[in-house]
C-alpha positions as a Markdown table, in Angstrom:
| # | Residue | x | y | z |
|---|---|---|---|---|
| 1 | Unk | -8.2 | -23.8 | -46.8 |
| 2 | Unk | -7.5 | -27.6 | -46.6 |
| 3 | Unk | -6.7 | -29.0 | -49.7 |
| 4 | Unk | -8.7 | -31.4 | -52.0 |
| 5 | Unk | -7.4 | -34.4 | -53.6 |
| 6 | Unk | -9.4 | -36.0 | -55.8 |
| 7 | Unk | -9.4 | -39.6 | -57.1 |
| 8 | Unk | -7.8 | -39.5 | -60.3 |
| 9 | Unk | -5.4 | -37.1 | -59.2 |
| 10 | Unk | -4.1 | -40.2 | -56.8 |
| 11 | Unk | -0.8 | -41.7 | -57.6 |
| 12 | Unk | -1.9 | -44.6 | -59.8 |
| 13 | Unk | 0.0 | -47.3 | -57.8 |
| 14 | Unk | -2.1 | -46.2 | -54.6 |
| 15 | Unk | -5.5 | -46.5 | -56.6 |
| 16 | Unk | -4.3 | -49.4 | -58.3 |
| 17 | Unk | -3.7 | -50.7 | -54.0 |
| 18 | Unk | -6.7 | -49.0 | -53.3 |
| 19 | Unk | -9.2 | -51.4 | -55.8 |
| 20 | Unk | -7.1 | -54.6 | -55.2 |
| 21 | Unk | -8.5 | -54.7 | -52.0 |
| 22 | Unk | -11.9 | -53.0 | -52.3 |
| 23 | Unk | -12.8 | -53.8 | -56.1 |
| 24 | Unk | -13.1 | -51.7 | -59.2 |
| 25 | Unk | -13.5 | -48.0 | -57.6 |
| 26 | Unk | -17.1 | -47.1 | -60.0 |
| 27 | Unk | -17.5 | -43.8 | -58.5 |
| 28 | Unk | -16.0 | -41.5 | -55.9 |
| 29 | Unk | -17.3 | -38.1 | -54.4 |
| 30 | Unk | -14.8 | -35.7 | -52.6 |
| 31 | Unk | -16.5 | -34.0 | -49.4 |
| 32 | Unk | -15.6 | -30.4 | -48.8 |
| 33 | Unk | -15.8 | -29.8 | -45.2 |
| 34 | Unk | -15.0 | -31.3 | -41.8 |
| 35 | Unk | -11.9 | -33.0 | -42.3 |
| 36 | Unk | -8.2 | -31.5 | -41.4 |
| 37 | Unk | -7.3 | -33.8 | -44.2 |
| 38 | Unk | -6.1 | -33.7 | -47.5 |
| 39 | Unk | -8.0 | -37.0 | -48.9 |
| 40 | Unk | -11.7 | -37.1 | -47.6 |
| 41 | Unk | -13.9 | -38.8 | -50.3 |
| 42 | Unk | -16.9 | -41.3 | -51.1 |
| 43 | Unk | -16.4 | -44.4 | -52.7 |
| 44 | Unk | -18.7 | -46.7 | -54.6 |
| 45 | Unk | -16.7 | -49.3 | -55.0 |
| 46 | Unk | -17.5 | -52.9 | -57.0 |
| 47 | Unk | -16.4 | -55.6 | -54.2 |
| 48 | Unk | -16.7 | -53.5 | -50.8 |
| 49 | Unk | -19.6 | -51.6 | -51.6 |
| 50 | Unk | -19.6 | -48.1 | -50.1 |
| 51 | Unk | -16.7 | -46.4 | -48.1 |
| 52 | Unk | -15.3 | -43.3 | -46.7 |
| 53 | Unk | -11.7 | -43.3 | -47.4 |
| 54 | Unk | -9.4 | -40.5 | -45.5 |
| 55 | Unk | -5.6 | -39.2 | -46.3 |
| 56 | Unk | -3.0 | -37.2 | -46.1 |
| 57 | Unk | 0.1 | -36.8 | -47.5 |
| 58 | Unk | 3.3 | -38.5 | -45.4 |
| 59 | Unk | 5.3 | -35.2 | -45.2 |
| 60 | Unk | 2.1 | -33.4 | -43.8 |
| 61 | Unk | 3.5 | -33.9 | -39.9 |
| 62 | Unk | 0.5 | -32.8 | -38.3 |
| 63 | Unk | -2.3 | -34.8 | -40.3 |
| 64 | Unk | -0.4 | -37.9 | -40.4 |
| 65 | Unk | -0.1 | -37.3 | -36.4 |
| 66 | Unk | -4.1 | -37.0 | -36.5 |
| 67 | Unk | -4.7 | -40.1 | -38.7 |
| 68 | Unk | -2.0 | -42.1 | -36.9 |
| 69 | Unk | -4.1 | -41.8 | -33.4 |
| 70 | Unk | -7.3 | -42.1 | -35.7 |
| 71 | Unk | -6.0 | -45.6 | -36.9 |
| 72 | Unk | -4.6 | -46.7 | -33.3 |
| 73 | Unk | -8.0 | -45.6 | -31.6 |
| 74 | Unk | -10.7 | -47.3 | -34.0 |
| 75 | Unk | -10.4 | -50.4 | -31.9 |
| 76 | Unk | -11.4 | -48.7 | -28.4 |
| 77 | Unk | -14.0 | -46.5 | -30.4 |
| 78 | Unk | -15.8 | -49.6 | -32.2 |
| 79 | Unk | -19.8 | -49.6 | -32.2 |
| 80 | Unk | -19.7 | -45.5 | -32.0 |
| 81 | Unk | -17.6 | -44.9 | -34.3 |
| 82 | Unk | -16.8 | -46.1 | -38.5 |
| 83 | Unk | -14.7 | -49.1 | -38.5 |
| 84 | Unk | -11.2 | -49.0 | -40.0 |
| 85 | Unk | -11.3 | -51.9 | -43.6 |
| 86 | Unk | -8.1 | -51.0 | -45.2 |
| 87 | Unk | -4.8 | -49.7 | -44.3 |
| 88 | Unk | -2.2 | -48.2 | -47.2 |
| 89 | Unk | 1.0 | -46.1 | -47.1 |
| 90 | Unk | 2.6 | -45.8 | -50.5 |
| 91 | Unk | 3.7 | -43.0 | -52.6 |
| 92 | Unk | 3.7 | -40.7 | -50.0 |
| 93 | Unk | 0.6 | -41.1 | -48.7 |
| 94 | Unk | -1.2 | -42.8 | -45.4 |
| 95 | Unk | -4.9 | -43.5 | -46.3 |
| 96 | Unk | -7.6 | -45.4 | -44.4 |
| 97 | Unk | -10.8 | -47.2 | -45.6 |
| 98 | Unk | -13.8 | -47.0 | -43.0 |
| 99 | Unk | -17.3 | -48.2 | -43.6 |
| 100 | Unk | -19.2 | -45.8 | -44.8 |
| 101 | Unk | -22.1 | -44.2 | -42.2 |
| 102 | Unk | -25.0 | -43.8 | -44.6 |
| 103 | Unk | -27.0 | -41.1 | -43.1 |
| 104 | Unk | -26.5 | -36.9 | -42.3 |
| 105 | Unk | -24.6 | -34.8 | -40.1 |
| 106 | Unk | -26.7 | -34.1 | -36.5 |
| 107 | Unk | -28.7 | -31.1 | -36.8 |
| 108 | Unk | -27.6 | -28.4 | -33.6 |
| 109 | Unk | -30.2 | -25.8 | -34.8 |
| 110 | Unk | -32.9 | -24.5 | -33.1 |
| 111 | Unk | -35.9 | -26.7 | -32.8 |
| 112 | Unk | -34.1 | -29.9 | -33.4 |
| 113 | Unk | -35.4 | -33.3 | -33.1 |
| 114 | Unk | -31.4 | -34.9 | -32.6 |
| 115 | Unk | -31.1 | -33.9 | -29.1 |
| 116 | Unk | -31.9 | -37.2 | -28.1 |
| 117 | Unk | -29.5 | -39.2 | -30.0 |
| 118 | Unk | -27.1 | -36.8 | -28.8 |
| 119 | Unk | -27.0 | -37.6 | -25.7 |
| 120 | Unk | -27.4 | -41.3 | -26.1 |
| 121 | Unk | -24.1 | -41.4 | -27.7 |
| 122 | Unk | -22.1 | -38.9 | -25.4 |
| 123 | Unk | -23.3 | -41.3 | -22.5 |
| 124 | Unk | -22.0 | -43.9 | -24.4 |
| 125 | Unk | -18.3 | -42.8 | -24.4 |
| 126 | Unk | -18.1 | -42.4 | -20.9 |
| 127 | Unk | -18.3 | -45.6 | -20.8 |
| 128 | Unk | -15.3 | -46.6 | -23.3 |
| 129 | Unk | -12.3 | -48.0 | -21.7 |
| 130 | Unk | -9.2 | -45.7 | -22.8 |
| 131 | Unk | -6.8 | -47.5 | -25.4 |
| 132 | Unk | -3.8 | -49.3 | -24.2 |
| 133 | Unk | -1.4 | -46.6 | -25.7 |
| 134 | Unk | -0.9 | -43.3 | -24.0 |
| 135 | Unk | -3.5 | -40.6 | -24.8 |
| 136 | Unk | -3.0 | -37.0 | -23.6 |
| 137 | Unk | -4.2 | -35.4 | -20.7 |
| 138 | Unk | -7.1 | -32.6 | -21.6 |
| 139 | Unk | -4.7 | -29.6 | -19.9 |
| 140 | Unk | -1.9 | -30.8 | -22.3 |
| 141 | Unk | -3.5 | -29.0 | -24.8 |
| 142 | Unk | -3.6 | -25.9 | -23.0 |
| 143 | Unk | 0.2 | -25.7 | -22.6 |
| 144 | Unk | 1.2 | -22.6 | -21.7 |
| 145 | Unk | -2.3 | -21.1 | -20.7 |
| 146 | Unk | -2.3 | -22.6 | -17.7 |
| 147 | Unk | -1.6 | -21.3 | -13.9 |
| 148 | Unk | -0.5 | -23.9 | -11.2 |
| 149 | Unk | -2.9 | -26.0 | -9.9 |
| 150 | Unk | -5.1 | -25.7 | -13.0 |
| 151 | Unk | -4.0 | -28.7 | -14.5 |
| 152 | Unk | -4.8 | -30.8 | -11.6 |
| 153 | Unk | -8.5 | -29.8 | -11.4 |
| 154 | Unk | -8.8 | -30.7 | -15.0 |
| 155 | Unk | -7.1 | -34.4 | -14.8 |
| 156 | Unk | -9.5 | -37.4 | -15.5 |
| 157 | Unk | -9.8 | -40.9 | -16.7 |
| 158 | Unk | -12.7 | -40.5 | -19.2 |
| 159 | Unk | -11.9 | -41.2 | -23.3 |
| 160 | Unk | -13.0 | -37.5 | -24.6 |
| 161 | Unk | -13.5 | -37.2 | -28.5 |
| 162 | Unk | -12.8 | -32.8 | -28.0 |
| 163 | Unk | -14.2 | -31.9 | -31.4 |
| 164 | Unk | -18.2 | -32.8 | -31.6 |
| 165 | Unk | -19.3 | -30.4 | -34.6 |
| 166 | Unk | -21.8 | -31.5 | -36.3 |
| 167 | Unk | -19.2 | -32.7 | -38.9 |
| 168 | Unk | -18.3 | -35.2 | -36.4 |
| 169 | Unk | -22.0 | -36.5 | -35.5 |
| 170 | Unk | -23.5 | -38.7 | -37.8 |
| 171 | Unk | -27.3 | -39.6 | -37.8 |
| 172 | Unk | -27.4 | -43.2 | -39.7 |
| 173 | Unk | -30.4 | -43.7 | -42.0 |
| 174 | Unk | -31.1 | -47.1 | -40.5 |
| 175 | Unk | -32.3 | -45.8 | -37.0 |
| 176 | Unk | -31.7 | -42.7 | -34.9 |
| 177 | Unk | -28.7 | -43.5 | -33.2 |
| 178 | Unk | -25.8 | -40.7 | -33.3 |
| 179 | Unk | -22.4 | -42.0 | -34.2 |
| 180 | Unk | -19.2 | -39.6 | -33.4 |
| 181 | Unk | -16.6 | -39.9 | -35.6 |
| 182 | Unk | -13.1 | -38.2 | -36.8 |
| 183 | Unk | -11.4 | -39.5 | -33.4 |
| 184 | Unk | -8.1 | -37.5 | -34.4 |
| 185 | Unk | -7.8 | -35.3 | -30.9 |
| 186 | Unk | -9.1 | -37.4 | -28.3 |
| 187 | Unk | -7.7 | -37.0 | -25.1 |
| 188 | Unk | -8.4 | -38.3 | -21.1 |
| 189 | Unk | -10.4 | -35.3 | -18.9 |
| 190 | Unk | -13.3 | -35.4 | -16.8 |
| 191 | Unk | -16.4 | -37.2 | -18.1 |
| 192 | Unk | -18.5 | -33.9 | -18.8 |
| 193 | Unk | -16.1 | -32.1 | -21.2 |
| 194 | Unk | -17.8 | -33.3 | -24.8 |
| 195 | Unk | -21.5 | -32.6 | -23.0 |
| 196 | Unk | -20.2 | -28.7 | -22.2 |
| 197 | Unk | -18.2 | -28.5 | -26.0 |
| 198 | Unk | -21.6 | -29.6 | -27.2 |
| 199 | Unk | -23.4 | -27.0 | -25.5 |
| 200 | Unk | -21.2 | -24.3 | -26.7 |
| 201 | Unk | -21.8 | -25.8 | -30.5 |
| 202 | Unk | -25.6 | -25.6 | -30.1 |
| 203 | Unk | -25.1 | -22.0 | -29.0 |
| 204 | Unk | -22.9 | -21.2 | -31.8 |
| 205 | Unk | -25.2 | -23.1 | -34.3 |
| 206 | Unk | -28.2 | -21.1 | -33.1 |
| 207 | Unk | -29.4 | -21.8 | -30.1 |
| 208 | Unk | -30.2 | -19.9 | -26.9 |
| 209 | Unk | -27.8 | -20.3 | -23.8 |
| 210 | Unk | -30.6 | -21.1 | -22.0 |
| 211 | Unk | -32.0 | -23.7 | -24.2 |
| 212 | Unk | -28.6 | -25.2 | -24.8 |
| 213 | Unk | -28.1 | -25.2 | -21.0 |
| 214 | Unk | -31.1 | -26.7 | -20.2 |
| 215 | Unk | -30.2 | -29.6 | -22.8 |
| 216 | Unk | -27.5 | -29.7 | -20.9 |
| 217 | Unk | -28.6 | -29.9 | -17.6 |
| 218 | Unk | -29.8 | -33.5 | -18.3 |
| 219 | Unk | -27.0 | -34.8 | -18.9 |
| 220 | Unk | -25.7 | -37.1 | -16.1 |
| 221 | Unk | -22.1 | -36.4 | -16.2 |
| 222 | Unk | -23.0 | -33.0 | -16.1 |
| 223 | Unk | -24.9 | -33.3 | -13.5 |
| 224 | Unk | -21.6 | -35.0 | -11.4 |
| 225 | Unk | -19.5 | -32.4 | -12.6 |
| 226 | Unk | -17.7 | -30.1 | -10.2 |
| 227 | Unk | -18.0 | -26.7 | -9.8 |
| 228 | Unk | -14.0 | -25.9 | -9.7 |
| 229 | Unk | -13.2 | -28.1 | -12.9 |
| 230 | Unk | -15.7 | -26.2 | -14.9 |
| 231 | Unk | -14.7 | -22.7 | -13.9 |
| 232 | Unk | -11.0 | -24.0 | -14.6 |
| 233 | Unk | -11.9 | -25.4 | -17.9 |
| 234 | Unk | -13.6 | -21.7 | -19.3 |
| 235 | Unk | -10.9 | -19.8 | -17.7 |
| 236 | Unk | -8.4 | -22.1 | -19.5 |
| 237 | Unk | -10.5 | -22.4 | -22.8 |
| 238 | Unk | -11.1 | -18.6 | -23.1 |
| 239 | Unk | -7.3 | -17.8 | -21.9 |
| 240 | Unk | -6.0 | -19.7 | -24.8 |
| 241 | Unk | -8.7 | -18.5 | -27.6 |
| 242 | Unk | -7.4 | -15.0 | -26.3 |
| 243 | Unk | -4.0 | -15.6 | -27.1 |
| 244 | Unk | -4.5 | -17.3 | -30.1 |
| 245 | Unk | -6.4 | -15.0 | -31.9 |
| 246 | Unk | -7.3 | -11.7 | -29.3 |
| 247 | Unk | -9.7 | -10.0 | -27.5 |
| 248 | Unk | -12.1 | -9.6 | -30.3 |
| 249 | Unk | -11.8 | -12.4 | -32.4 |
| 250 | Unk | -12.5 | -15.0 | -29.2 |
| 251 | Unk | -15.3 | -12.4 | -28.1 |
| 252 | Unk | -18.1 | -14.7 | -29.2 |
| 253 | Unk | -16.7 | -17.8 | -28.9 |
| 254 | Unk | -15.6 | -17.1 | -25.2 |
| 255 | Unk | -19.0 | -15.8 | -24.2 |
| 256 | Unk | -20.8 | -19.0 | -25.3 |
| 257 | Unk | -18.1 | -20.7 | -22.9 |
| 258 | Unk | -18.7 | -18.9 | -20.5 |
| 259 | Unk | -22.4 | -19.4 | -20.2 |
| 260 | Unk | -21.8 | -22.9 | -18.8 |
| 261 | Unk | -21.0 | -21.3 | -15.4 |
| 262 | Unk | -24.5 | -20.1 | -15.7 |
| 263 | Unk | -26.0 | -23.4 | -14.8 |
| 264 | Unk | -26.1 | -24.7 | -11.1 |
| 265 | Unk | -25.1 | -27.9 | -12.2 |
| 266 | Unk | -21.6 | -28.0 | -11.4 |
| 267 | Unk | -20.8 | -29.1 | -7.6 |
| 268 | Unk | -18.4 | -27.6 | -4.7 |
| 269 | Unk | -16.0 | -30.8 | -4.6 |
| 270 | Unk | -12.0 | -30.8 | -4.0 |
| 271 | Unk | -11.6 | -33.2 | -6.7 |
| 272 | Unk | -12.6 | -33.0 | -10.1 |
């Protein structure tokens, strides 16, 4: 379990930096899930009003190489995304300020009205330009799981967020636009990949492989996709899960995945 950290348990020279910029902190809420993060809280603050502010400890290698990317991202992910305010790194600690997203996590159940937003703001990404600095390669992150050739059919130019659970999907109050946030794994693939991960969430979130396919289905990129990129990315996808965790612990998982070959979609092309 990812630990907690909770305000007053803070070094008090890093709240102290906190409120100088924000304002007197008047009340602060930890929240439980969805971030790989040891700092994920609420704050009510008196000068800034609301924000989300996100940590992790300096010696924590792997969160501070998630937060890092967050931070150098934010500007190439602005209007979809929560906007960076504040930047500290004291007493062992990196933490970010965003503006806070008043509103709820997207609903994937069955039945959902959110659909819609959905795809409004998957489209939308597709048409971000990727950052100046280097971001991975999708196959990258199947190191080791791949045969030759495989990582070729899976190269692309599209900015791919990779993680869009509904922890990451944000439904503002103020209208019914989606925002996708957490933008700690993104990496360069073909256009379609966050559409078919969000398929295989509204499967695992309750919904029928046809009904999450058919959602799918009208989703342009998805609709451009190529049948050999797709069958490369669930052979790759359910290659690693088996090795990571076996046979029977990928079972479900894996089968969702592979229900995206199920749709015609996908076209015969020699490039992906």
């Amino acid at each position: 379990m990812t630990e907690r950290v909770e305000w007053d348990e803070l070094p008090s020279d890093l709240r102290n930096a906190v409120e100088a910029r924000t304002g007197q902190v008047e009340a602060s809420e930890s929240v439980a899930t969805g971030f790989n993060c040891s700092l994920a809280m609420v704050l009510d603050t008196r000068g800034s009003g609301r924000l989300f502010l996100k940590g992790v400890r300096v010696s924590d290698s792997s969160g501070m190489a998630g937060l890092l990317c967050e931070e150098r991202i934010n500007g190439a992910v602005r209007g979809i995304s929560a906007t960076i305010r504040h930047r500290f790194e004291l007493s062992g600690w990196l933490v970010l300020t965003f503006t806070h997203i008043d509103g709820r996590h997207v609903d994937y159940s069955p039945g959902t009205a959110d659909l819609g937003a959905v795809t409004h703001v998957l489209r939308r990404t597709q048409s971000l330009r990727a950052p100046a600095f280097p971001v991975p390669q999708l196959s990258d992150r199947f190191a080791g799981h791949l045969k030759p050739g495989e990582a070729d059919v899976l190269h692309g130019t599209h900015l791919l967020h990779t993680d869009t659970n509904p922890h990451n999907m944000l439904i503002p109050n103020h209208d019914g636009h989606a925002c996708l946030v957490d933008w700690a794994m993104p990496a360069l693939g073909p256009a379609w990949v966050d559409a078919a991960y969000t398929a295989r969430w509204l499967m695992r979130f309750g919904q029928t492989p046809e009904d999450a396919l058919a959602w799918l289905s009208g989703v342009p990129s998805w609709q451009q996709a190529h049948r050999k990129a797709v069958e490369t990315f669930v052979r790759v996808t359910c290659r690693q899960a088996i090795a990571q965790v076996g046979e029977r612990g990928s079972a479900t998982s894996n089968t969702q995945f592979r229900h995206l070959l199920d749709t015609p979609a996908p076209r015969p092309s020699r490039q992906p």
